[in-house]
C-alpha positions as CSV (number, residue, x, y, z in Angstrom):
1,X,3.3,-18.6,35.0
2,X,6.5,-20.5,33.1
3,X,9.0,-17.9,32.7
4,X,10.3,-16.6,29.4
5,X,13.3,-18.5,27.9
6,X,16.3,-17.1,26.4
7,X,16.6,-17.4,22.7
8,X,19.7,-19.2,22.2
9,X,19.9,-19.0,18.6
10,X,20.3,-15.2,18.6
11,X,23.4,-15.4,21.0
12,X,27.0,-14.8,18.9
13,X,29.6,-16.7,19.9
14,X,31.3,-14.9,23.0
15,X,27.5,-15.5,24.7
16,X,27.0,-18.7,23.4
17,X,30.6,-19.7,25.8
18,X,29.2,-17.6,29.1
19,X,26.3,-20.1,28.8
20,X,28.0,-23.7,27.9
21,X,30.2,-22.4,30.7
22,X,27.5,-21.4,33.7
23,X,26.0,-25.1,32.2
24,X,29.3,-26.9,33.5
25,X,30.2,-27.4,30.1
26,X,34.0,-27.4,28.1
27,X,34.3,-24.2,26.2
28,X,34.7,-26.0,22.9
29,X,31.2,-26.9,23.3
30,X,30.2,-23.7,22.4
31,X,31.7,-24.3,19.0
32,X,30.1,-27.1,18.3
33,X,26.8,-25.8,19.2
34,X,27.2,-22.6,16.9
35,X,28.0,-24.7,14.0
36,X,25.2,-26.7,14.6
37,X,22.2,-23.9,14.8
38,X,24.4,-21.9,12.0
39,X,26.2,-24.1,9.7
40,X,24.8,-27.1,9.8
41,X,20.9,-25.2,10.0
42,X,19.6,-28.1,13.0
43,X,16.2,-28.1,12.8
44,X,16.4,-28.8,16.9
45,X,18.7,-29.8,19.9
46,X,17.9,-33.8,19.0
47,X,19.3,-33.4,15.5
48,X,23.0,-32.0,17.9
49,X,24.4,-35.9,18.5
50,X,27.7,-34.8,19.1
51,X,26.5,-32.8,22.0
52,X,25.9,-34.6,25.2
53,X,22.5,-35.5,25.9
54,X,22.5,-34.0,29.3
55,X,23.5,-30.8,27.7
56,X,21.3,-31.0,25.0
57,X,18.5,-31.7,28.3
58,X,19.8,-28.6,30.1
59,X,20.0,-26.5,27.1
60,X,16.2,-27.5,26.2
61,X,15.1,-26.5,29.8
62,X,17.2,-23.4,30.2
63,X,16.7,-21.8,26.6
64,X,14.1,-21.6,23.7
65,X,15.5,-23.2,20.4
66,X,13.9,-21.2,17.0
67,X,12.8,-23.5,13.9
68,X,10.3,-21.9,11.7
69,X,7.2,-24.1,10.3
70,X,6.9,-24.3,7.0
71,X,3.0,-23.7,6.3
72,X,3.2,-23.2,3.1
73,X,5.4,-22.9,0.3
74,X,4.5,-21.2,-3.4
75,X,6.8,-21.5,-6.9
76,X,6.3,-19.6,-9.9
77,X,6.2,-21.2,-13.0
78,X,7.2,-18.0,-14.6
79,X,10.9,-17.6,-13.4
80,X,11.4,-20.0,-10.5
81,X,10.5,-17.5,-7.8
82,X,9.5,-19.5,-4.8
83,X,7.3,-17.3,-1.5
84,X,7.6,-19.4,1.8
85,X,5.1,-19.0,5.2
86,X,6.5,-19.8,7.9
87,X,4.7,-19.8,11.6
88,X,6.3,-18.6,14.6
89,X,6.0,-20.3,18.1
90,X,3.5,-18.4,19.1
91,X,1.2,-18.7,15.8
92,X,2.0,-15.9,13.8
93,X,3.0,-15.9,10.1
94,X,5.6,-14.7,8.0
95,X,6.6,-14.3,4.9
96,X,10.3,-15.0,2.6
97,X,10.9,-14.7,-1.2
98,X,14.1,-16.8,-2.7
99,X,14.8,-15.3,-5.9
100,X,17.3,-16.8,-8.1
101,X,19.8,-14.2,-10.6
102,X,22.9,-15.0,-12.6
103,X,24.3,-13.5,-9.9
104,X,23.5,-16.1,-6.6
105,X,20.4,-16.9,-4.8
106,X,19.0,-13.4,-3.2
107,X,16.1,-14.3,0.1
108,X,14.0,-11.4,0.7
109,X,13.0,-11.7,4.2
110,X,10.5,-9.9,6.7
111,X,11.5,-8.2,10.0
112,X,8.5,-7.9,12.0
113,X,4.8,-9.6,11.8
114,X,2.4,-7.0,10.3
115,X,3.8,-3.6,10.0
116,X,3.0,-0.4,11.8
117,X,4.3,2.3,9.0
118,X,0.5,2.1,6.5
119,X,2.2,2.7,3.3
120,X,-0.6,3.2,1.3
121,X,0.2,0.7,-1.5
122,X,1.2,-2.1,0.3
123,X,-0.5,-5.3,1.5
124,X,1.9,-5.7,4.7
125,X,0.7,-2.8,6.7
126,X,-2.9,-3.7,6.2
127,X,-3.9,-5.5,9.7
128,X,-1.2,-2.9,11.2
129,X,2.0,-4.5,13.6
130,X,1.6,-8.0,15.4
131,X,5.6,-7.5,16.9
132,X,9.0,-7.6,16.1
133,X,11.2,-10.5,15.0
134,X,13.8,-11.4,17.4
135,X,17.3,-11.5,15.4
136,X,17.2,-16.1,15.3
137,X,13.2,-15.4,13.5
138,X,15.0,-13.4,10.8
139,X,17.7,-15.3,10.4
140,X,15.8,-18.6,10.2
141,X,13.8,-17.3,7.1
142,X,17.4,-17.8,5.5
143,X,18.6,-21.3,7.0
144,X,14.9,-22.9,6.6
145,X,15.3,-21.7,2.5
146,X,18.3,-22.7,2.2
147,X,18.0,-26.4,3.9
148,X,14.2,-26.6,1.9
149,X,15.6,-25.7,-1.7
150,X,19.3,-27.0,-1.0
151,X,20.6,-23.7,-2.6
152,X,23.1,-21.3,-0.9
153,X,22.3,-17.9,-0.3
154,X,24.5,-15.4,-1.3
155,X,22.4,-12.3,-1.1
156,X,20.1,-10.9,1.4
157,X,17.2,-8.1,0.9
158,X,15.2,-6.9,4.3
159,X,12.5,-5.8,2.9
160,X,9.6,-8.2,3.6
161,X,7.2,-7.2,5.9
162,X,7.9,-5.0,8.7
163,X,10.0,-1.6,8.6
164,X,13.7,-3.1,9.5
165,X,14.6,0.2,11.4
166,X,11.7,0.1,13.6
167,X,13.5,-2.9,14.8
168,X,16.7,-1.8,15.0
169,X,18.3,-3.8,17.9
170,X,17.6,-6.8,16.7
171,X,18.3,-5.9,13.3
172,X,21.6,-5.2,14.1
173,X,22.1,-8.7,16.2
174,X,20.8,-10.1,13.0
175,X,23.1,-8.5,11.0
176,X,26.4,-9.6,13.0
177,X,25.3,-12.8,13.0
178,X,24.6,-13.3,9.4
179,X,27.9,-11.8,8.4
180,X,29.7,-14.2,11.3
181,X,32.4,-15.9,9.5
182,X,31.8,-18.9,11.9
183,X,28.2,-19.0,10.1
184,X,26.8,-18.6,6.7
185,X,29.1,-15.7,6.2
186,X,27.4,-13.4,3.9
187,X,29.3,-10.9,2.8
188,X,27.8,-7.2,4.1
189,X,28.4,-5.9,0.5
190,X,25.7,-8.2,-0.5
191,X,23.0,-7.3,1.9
192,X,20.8,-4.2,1.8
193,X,18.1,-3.0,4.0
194,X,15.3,-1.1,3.2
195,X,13.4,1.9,5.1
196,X,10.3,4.2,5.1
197,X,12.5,6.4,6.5
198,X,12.9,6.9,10.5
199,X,15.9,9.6,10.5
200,X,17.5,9.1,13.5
201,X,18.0,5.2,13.3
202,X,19.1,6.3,9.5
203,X,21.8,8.2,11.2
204,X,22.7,5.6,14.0
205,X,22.6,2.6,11.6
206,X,25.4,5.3,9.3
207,X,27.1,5.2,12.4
208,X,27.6,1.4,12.5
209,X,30.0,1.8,9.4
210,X,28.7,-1.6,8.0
211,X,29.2,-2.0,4.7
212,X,25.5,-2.8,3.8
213,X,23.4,-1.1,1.2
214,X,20.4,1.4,2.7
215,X,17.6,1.7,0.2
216,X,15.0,4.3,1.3
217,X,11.6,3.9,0.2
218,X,11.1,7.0,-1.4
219,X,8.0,6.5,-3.5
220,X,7.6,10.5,-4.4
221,X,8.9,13.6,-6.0
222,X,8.0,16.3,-3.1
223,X,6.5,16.3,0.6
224,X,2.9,16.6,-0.2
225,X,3.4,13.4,-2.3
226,X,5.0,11.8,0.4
227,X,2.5,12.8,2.8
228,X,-0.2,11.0,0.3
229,X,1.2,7.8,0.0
230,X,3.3,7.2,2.9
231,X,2.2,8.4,6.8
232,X,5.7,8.4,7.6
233,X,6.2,11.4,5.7
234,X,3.8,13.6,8.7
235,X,6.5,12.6,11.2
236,X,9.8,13.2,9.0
237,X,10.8,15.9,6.3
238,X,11.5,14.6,3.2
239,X,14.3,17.3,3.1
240,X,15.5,15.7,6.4
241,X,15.4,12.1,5.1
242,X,17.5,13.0,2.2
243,X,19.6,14.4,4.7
244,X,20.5,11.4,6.2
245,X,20.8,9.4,3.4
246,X,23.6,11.7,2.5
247,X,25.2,11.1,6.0
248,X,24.9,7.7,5.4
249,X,26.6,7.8,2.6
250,X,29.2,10.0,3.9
251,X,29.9,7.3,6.7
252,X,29.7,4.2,4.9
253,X,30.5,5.1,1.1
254,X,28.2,3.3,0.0
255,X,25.9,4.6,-2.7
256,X,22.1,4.7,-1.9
257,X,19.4,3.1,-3.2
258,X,16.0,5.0,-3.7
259,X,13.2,2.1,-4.4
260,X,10.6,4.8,-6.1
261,X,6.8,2.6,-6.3
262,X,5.1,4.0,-9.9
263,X,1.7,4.7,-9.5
264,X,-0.8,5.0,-12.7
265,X,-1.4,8.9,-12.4
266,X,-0.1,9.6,-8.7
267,X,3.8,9.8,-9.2
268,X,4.6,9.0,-12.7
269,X,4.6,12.3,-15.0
270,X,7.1,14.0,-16.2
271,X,6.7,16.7,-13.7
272,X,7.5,14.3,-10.8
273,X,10.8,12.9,-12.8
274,X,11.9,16.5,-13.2
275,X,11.0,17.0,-9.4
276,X,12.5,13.8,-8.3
277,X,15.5,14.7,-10.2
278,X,16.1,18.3,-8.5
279,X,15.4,16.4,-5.3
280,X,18.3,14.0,-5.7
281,X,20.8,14.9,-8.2
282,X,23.7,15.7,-4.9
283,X,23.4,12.4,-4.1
284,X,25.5,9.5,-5.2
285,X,22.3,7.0,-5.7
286,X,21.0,4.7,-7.4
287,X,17.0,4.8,-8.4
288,X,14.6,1.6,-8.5
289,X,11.6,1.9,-10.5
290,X,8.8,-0.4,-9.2
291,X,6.1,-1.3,-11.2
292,X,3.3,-0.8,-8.1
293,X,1.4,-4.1,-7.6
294,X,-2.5,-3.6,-7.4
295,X,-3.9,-4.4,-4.7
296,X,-8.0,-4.8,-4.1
297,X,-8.3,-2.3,-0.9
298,X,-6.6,0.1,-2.3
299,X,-7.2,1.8,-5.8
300,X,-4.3,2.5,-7.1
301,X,-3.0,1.2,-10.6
302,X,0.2,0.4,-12.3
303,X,2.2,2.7,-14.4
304,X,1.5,2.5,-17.9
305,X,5.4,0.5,-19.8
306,X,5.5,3.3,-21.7
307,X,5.2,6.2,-18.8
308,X,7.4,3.9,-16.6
309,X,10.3,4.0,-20.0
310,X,9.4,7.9,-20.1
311,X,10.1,7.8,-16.9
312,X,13.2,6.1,-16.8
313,X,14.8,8.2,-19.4
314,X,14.1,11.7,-18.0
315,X,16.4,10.3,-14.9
316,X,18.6,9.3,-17.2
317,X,19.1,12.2,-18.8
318,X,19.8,14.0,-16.0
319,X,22.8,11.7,-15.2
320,X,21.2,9.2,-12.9
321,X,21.6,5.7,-12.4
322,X,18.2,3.9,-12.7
323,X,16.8,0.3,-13.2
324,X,13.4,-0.8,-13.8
325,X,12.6,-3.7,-10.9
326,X,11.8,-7.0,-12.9
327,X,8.9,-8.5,-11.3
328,X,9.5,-12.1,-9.6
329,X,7.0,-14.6,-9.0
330,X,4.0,-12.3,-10.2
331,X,1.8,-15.7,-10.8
332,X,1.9,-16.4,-6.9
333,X,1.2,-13.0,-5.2
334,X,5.2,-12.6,-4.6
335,X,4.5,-8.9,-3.6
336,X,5.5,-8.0,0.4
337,X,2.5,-9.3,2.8
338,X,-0.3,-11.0,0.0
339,X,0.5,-14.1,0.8
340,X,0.4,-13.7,4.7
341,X,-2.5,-11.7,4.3
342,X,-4.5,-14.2,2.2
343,X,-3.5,-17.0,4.5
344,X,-4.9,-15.2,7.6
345,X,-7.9,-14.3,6.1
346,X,-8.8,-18.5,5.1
347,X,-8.6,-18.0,1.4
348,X,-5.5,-19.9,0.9
Protein backbone atom coordinates (compact mmCIF):
# COMPACT_ATOMS: atom_id res chain seq x y z
CA UNK A 1 0.00 0.00 0.00
CA UNK A 2 1.59 3.74 -1.09
CA UNK A 3 2.01 5.44 2.10
CA UNK A 4 0.17 8.66 3.01
CA UNK A 5 1.97 11.99 2.02
CA UNK A 6 2.43 14.95 4.07
CA UNK A 7 0.38 17.90 3.13
CA UNK A 8 2.80 20.53 2.44
CA UNK A 9 0.53 23.26 1.85
CA UNK A 10 -0.71 23.24 5.51
CA UNK A 11 3.00 23.56 6.92
CA UNK A 12 3.76 27.46 8.29
CA UNK A 13 6.87 28.63 7.64
CA UNK A 14 9.23 27.25 10.53
CA UNK A 15 8.09 23.62 8.98
CA UNK A 16 8.20 24.45 5.60
CA UNK A 17 12.47 25.18 6.48
CA UNK A 18 12.85 21.59 8.55
CA UNK A 19 11.76 20.14 5.22
CA UNK A 20 13.71 22.19 2.39
CA UNK A 21 16.41 21.52 4.86
CA UNK A 22 16.19 17.44 5.47
CA UNK A 23 15.72 17.86 1.27
CA UNK A 24 19.36 19.24 1.02
CA UNK A 25 18.03 22.38 0.13
CA UNK A 26 19.23 26.44 1.04
CA UNK A 27 16.99 27.78 3.67
CA UNK A 28 15.84 30.58 1.50
CA UNK A 29 14.17 28.04 -0.47
CA UNK A 30 11.61 27.73 1.94
CA UNK A 31 10.66 31.26 1.21
CA UNK A 32 10.22 30.97 -2.04
CA UNK A 33 8.19 28.03 -1.83
CA UNK A 34 5.63 29.73 0.78
CA UNK A 35 5.16 32.52 -1.47
CA UNK A 36 4.57 30.41 -4.15
CA UNK A 37 1.58 28.01 -2.61
CA UNK A 38 0.43 31.41 -0.57
CA UNK A 39 1.03 34.53 -2.51
CA UNK A 40 1.33 33.75 -5.70
CA UNK A 41 -1.88 30.80 -5.28
CA UNK A 42 0.29 27.95 -7.71
CA UNK A 43 -2.02 25.81 -8.88
CA UNK A 44 1.01 23.03 -8.60
CA UNK A 45 4.81 22.40 -8.13
CA UNK A 46 5.34 22.84 -12.27
CA UNK A 47 3.85 26.39 -12.09
CA UNK A 48 7.27 26.91 -9.03
CA UNK A 49 10.17 27.77 -12.04
CA UNK A 50 12.26 29.41 -9.81
CA UNK A 51 12.54 26.29 -7.79
CA UNK A 52 14.93 23.70 -8.89
CA UNK A 53 13.47 21.03 -10.75
CA UNK A 54 15.01 18.33 -8.72
CA UNK A 55 13.45 19.92 -5.74
CA UNK A 56 10.35 20.49 -7.21
CA UNK A 57 10.89 16.23 -8.11
CA UNK A 58 11.63 15.52 -4.46
CA UNK A 59 9.08 17.69 -3.17
CA UNK A 60 6.39 15.87 -5.59
CA UNK A 61 7.56 12.42 -4.21
CA UNK A 62 7.91 13.29 -0.61
CA UNK A 63 4.72 15.46 -0.07
CA UNK A 64 1.00 15.86 -1.44
CA UNK A 65 0.46 19.29 -3.10
CA UNK A 66 -3.56 20.65 -2.56
CA UNK A 67 -5.35 22.43 -5.68
CA UNK A 68 -9.06 22.16 -5.50
CA UNK A 69 -11.12 21.33 -8.84
CA UNK A 70 -13.36 23.52 -9.89
CA UNK A 71 -16.66 21.41 -10.80
CA UNK A 72 -18.67 23.88 -10.93
CA UNK A 73 -19.22 27.41 -10.54
CA UNK A 74 -22.82 29.39 -10.07
CA UNK A 75 -23.46 33.58 -10.25
CA UNK A 76 -26.37 35.25 -9.32
CA UNK A 77 -27.84 37.58 -11.51
CA UNK A 78 -29.55 39.19 -8.52
CA UNK A 79 -26.44 40.70 -6.67
CA UNK A 80 -23.26 39.14 -8.03
CA UNK A 81 -23.12 36.32 -5.50
CA UNK A 82 -21.07 33.62 -7.02
CA UNK A 83 -21.25 29.52 -5.09
CA UNK A 84 -18.20 27.46 -6.26
CA UNK A 85 -17.83 23.26 -6.01
CA UNK A 86 -14.81 22.29 -5.69
CA UNK A 87 -13.60 18.35 -5.51
CA UNK A 88 -11.16 17.08 -3.31
CA UNK A 89 -8.39 14.44 -4.18
CA UNK A 90 -10.19 11.86 -3.14
CA UNK A 91 -13.61 12.80 -4.84
CA UNK A 92 -15.57 14.55 -2.44
CA UNK A 93 -17.21 18.00 -2.89
CA UNK A 94 -17.40 21.19 -1.30
CA UNK A 95 -18.87 24.14 -1.23
CA UNK A 96 -17.60 28.29 -1.12
CA UNK A 97 -19.76 31.45 -1.43
CA UNK A 98 -17.79 34.93 -2.61
CA UNK A 99 -19.96 37.67 -1.58
CA UNK A 100 -19.20 41.07 -2.59
CA UNK A 101 -20.20 44.36 0.11
CA UNK A 102 -19.07 47.95 -0.01
CA UNK A 103 -17.03 46.79 2.49
CA UNK A 104 -14.38 44.05 0.49
CA UNK A 105 -14.99 40.70 -0.97
CA UNK A 106 -16.17 38.29 2.11
CA UNK A 107 -15.65 34.03 0.98
CA UNK A 108 -17.77 31.93 3.05
CA UNK A 109 -16.06 28.65 3.15
CA UNK A 110 -16.81 25.02 4.49
CA UNK A 111 -14.75 23.04 7.07
CA UNK A 112 -15.58 19.57 6.73
CA UNK A 113 -17.49 17.43 3.86
CA UNK A 114 -21.00 16.74 5.08
CA UNK A 115 -21.68 17.56 8.64
CA UNK A 116 -22.31 15.41 11.69
CA UNK A 117 -24.25 18.16 14.05
CA UNK A 118 -28.28 17.46 12.03
CA UNK A 119 -29.53 20.93 12.46
CA UNK A 120 -32.83 20.46 11.51
CA UNK A 121 -33.09 23.30 8.92
CA UNK A 122 -30.20 22.87 7.05
CA UNK A 123 -29.29 21.09 3.82
CA UNK A 124 -25.42 20.40 4.97
CA UNK A 125 -26.10 17.86 7.56
CA UNK A 126 -28.41 15.89 5.49
CA UNK A 127 -26.16 12.81 4.23
CA UNK A 128 -24.46 13.30 7.82
CA UNK A 129 -20.16 13.76 7.96
CA UNK A 130 -17.90 12.46 4.99
CA UNK A 131 -14.48 13.96 7.15
CA UNK A 132 -12.73 16.88 8.10
CA UNK A 133 -10.85 19.36 5.92
CA UNK A 134 -7.28 19.45 6.48
CA UNK A 135 -6.18 23.22 7.22
CA UNK A 136 -4.51 23.65 2.87
CA UNK A 137 -8.54 22.29 1.77
CA UNK A 138 -9.90 25.26 3.65
CA UNK A 139 -7.64 27.51 2.78
CA UNK A 140 -7.63 26.70 -0.93
CA UNK A 141 -11.48 27.55 -1.04
CA UNK A 142 -9.93 31.15 -0.65
CA UNK A 143 -6.87 31.16 -3.06
CA UNK A 144 -8.90 29.05 -5.90
CA UNK A 145 -11.69 32.31 -5.48
CA UNK A 146 -9.54 34.60 -5.45
CA UNK A 147 -7.20 33.42 -8.57
CA UNK A 148 -10.91 32.41 -10.50
CA UNK A 149 -12.65 35.98 -9.96
CA UNK A 150 -9.30 37.98 -9.75
CA UNK A 151 -10.73 39.76 -6.63
CA UNK A 152 -8.94 39.99 -3.15
CA UNK A 153 -10.44 38.76 -0.23
CA UNK A 154 -10.66 40.74 2.58
CA UNK A 155 -13.11 38.97 4.79
CA UNK A 156 -13.52 35.45 5.83
CA UNK A 157 -16.91 33.59 7.25
CA UNK A 158 -16.46 29.67 8.40
CA UNK A 159 -19.61 28.86 8.16
CA UNK A 160 -20.15 26.51 5.09
CA UNK A 161 -20.61 23.17 5.61
CA UNK A 162 -19.23 21.43 8.51
CA UNK A 163 -19.25 22.63 12.29
CA UNK A 164 -15.63 24.55 12.38
CA UNK A 165 -15.12 23.50 16.13
CA UNK A 166 -15.60 19.89 15.51
CA UNK A 167 -12.40 20.45 13.60
CA UNK A 168 -10.60 22.35 15.77
CA UNK A 169 -6.97 21.49 15.11
CA UNK A 170 -7.06 22.12 11.89
CA UNK A 171 -9.11 25.00 12.24
CA UNK A 172 -6.72 26.58 14.15
CA UNK A 173 -3.65 25.67 11.51
CA UNK A 174 -5.92 27.24 9.14
CA UNK A 175 -6.31 30.14 10.99
CA UNK A 176 -2.45 30.99 11.57
CA UNK A 177 -1.89 30.48 8.25
CA UNK A 178 -4.49 32.77 6.77
CA UNK A 179 -3.59 35.59 9.04
CA UNK A 180 0.42 34.83 8.17
CA UNK A 181 1.74 38.07 7.19
CA UNK A 182 4.08 36.17 4.67
CA UNK A 183 0.58 35.14 2.93
CA UNK A 184 -2.70 36.60 2.11
CA UNK A 185 -2.66 38.33 5.43
CA UNK A 186 -6.19 38.65 6.51
CA UNK A 187 -6.61 40.51 9.24
CA UNK A 188 -8.26 38.29 12.34
CA UNK A 189 -10.61 41.27 13.00
CA UNK A 190 -12.13 40.40 9.78
CA UNK A 191 -12.74 36.67 10.20
CA UNK A 192 -15.50 35.04 12.20
CA UNK A 193 -16.32 31.56 12.82
CA UNK A 194 -19.40 30.09 13.51
CA UNK A 195 -20.67 27.15 15.91
CA UNK A 196 -23.60 24.86 16.95
CA UNK A 197 -22.11 25.21 20.04
CA UNK A 198 -19.45 22.43 21.48
CA UNK A 199 -18.58 24.23 25.04
CA UNK A 200 -15.35 23.10 25.68
CA UNK A 201 -13.66 23.92 22.31
CA UNK A 202 -15.80 27.34 22.84
CA UNK A 203 -13.64 27.74 25.88
CA UNK A 204 -10.27 26.55 24.43
CA UNK A 205 -10.69 28.40 21.14
CA UNK A 206 -11.40 31.86 24.10
CA UNK A 207 -8.26 30.68 25.26
CA UNK A 208 -6.35 31.26 21.96
CA UNK A 209 -6.92 35.11 22.47
CA UNK A 210 -7.28 35.57 18.64
CA UNK A 211 -8.97 38.41 17.78
CA UNK A 212 -11.61 36.59 15.51
CA UNK A 213 -15.38 37.02 15.82
CA UNK A 214 -17.36 33.67 17.40
CA UNK A 215 -20.90 33.56 16.18
CA UNK A 216 -22.95 30.86 17.86
CA UNK A 217 -25.74 29.41 16.16
CA UNK A 218 -28.34 29.99 18.46
CA UNK A 219 -31.48 29.51 16.54
CA UNK A 220 -33.91 29.59 19.86
CA UNK A 221 -35.38 31.37 22.77
CA UNK A 222 -35.17 28.39 25.54
CA UNK A 223 -33.79 24.64 25.81
CA UNK A 224 -36.81 22.83 24.69
CA UNK A 225 -36.57 24.98 21.49
CA UNK A 226 -33.14 24.18 21.09
CA UNK A 227 -33.59 20.61 21.69
CA UNK A 228 -36.24 20.90 18.54
CA UNK A 229 -34.26 22.30 16.11
CA UNK A 230 -30.80 21.59 16.85
CA UNK A 231 -29.48 17.87 18.40
CA UNK A 232 -26.67 19.55 19.76
CA UNK A 233 -28.69 21.11 22.31
CA UNK A 234 -29.23 17.11 24.10
CA UNK A 235 -25.47 17.15 24.66
CA UNK A 236 -24.93 20.90 25.87
CA UNK A 237 -27.14 23.33 28.14
CA UNK A 238 -28.12 26.26 26.52
CA UNK A 239 -27.42 28.02 29.97
CA UNK A 240 -23.81 26.45 29.54
CA UNK A 241 -23.30 27.64 25.98
CA UNK A 242 -24.22 31.12 26.90
CA UNK A 243 -21.74 30.57 29.41
CA UNK A 244 -19.01 30.31 27.35
CA UNK A 245 -19.89 32.75 25.02
CA UNK A 246 -19.46 35.04 27.86
CA UNK A 247 -15.91 33.61 28.57
CA UNK A 248 -15.19 34.13 25.25
CA UNK A 249 -15.93 37.36 25.37
CA UNK A 250 -14.15 37.96 28.54
CA UNK A 251 -10.93 36.60 26.92
CA UNK A 252 -10.93 38.02 23.68
CA UNK A 253 -13.21 41.31 23.88
CA UNK A 254 -14.72 40.68 21.25
CA UNK A 255 -18.48 41.08 21.08
CA UNK A 256 -20.54 37.95 20.08
CA UNK A 257 -22.49 37.24 17.32
CA UNK A 258 -25.76 35.13 17.85
CA UNK A 259 -26.94 33.98 14.11
CA UNK A 260 -30.80 33.27 15.24
CA UNK A 261 -32.62 31.10 11.89
CA UNK A 262 -36.51 32.54 11.86
CA UNK A 263 -38.83 29.87 11.37
CA UNK A 264 -42.65 30.52 10.16
CA UNK A 265 -44.39 29.61 13.61
CA UNK A 266 -41.39 27.61 15.40
CA UNK A 267 -39.29 30.60 16.89
CA UNK A 268 -40.61 33.82 15.65
CA UNK A 269 -43.40 35.29 18.20
CA UNK A 270 -43.16 37.69 20.36
CA UNK A 271 -42.94 35.29 23.27
CA UNK A 272 -39.65 33.90 21.96
CA UNK A 273 -38.19 37.69 21.38
CA UNK A 274 -39.12 38.48 24.96
CA UNK A 275 -37.48 35.00 25.91
CA UNK A 276 -34.55 35.45 23.72
CA UNK A 277 -34.11 38.80 25.14
CA UNK A 278 -33.99 37.64 29.01
CA UNK A 279 -31.65 34.96 27.74
CA UNK A 280 -29.11 37.41 26.48
CA UNK A 281 -29.39 40.88 27.60
CA UNK A 282 -25.72 40.30 29.97
CA UNK A 283 -24.09 39.73 27.11
CA UNK A 284 -22.30 42.22 24.91
CA UNK A 285 -23.71 40.67 21.36
CA UNK A 286 -24.80 41.23 18.48
CA UNK A 287 -28.08 39.31 17.03
CA UNK A 288 -28.44 38.04 13.28
CA UNK A 289 -31.84 37.48 12.05
CA UNK A 290 -31.85 34.83 9.23
CA UNK A 291 -34.67 34.60 7.11
CA UNK A 292 -34.71 30.38 7.25
CA UNK A 293 -34.34 28.98 3.61
CA UNK A 294 -36.94 26.22 2.84
CA UNK A 295 -35.84 23.33 2.11
CA UNK A 296 -38.00 20.14 0.49
CA UNK A 297 -37.08 17.36 3.32
CA UNK A 298 -37.82 19.38 5.89
CA UNK A 299 -41.12 21.43 6.43
CA UNK A 300 -40.29 24.27 7.84
CA UNK A 301 -41.21 27.88 6.35
CA UNK A 302 -39.90 31.28 6.39
CA UNK A 303 -40.83 33.97 8.69
CA UNK A 304 -43.46 36.18 7.58
CA UNK A 305 -41.32 40.26 6.69
CA UNK A 306 -43.54 41.54 8.92
CA UNK A 307 -43.01 38.91 12.01
CA UNK A 308 -39.29 39.04 11.13
CA UNK A 309 -39.62 43.44 11.49
CA UNK A 310 -41.74 42.60 14.76
CA UNK A 311 -39.19 40.70 15.61
CA UNK A 312 -36.47 42.84 15.11
CA UNK A 313 -37.93 45.67 17.00
CA UNK A 314 -38.82 43.89 20.27
CA UNK A 315 -34.74 43.22 20.45
CA UNK A 316 -34.45 46.53 19.84
CA UNK A 317 -36.24 47.77 22.28
CA UNK A 318 -34.72 46.03 24.75
CA UNK A 319 -31.35 47.67 23.91
CA UNK A 320 -29.92 45.06 21.55
CA UNK A 321 -27.99 45.25 18.56
CA UNK A 322 -29.70 43.30 15.71
CA UNK A 323 -29.45 43.05 11.81
CA UNK A 324 -31.70 41.28 9.55
CA UNK A 325 -29.26 38.92 7.22
CA UNK A 326 -29.75 40.06 3.51
CA UNK A 327 -30.02 37.15 1.46
CA UNK A 328 -27.09 36.57 -1.27
CA UNK A 329 -27.36 34.67 -4.28
CA UNK A 330 -31.09 33.35 -3.47
CA UNK A 331 -31.52 32.61 -7.55
CA UNK A 332 -28.64 29.81 -7.29
CA UNK A 333 -29.39 27.86 -4.08
CA UNK A 334 -26.56 30.00 -2.15
CA UNK A 335 -27.76 28.50 1.16
CA UNK A 336 -24.97 26.19 3.16
CA UNK A 337 -24.88 22.46 1.50
CA UNK A 338 -27.86 22.85 -1.61
CA UNK A 339 -25.51 23.00 -4.03
CA UNK A 340 -23.32 20.04 -2.92
CA UNK A 341 -26.22 18.22 -2.13
CA UNK A 342 -27.88 18.66 -5.52
CA UNK A 343 -24.69 17.87 -7.27
CA UNK A 344 -24.34 14.44 -5.44
CA UNK A 345 -27.66 13.48 -6.02
CA UNK A 346 -27.16 13.98 -10.33
CA UNK A 347 -29.65 16.83 -10.59
CA UNK A 348 -27.14 19.45 -11.38
Amino acid sequence: MEREKKDIKSLDMGELQNVVEALGEKKFRAKQLYQWMHVKLAGSYEEMTNLPKSFREKLREEYSYTCLEMVDRKISSIDGTEKYLFRLHDGNVIESVLMRYHHGNSVCISSQAGCRMGCRFCASTLGGLTRNLLPSEMLDQVYRIQKISGERVSNLVVMGTGEPLDNYDNLLIFLKLLTDENGLNISQRNITVSTCGIVEKIRALAEEKLQITLALSLHASSQEKRKELMPIAYKYEINDVLDACRYYFAQTGRRITFEYSLVGGVNDTDRDAAALTELISDINCHVNLIPVNPIKERDYVQSKKQVIEAFKNKLEKNGINVTIRREMGRDINGACGQLRKSYMEGNR
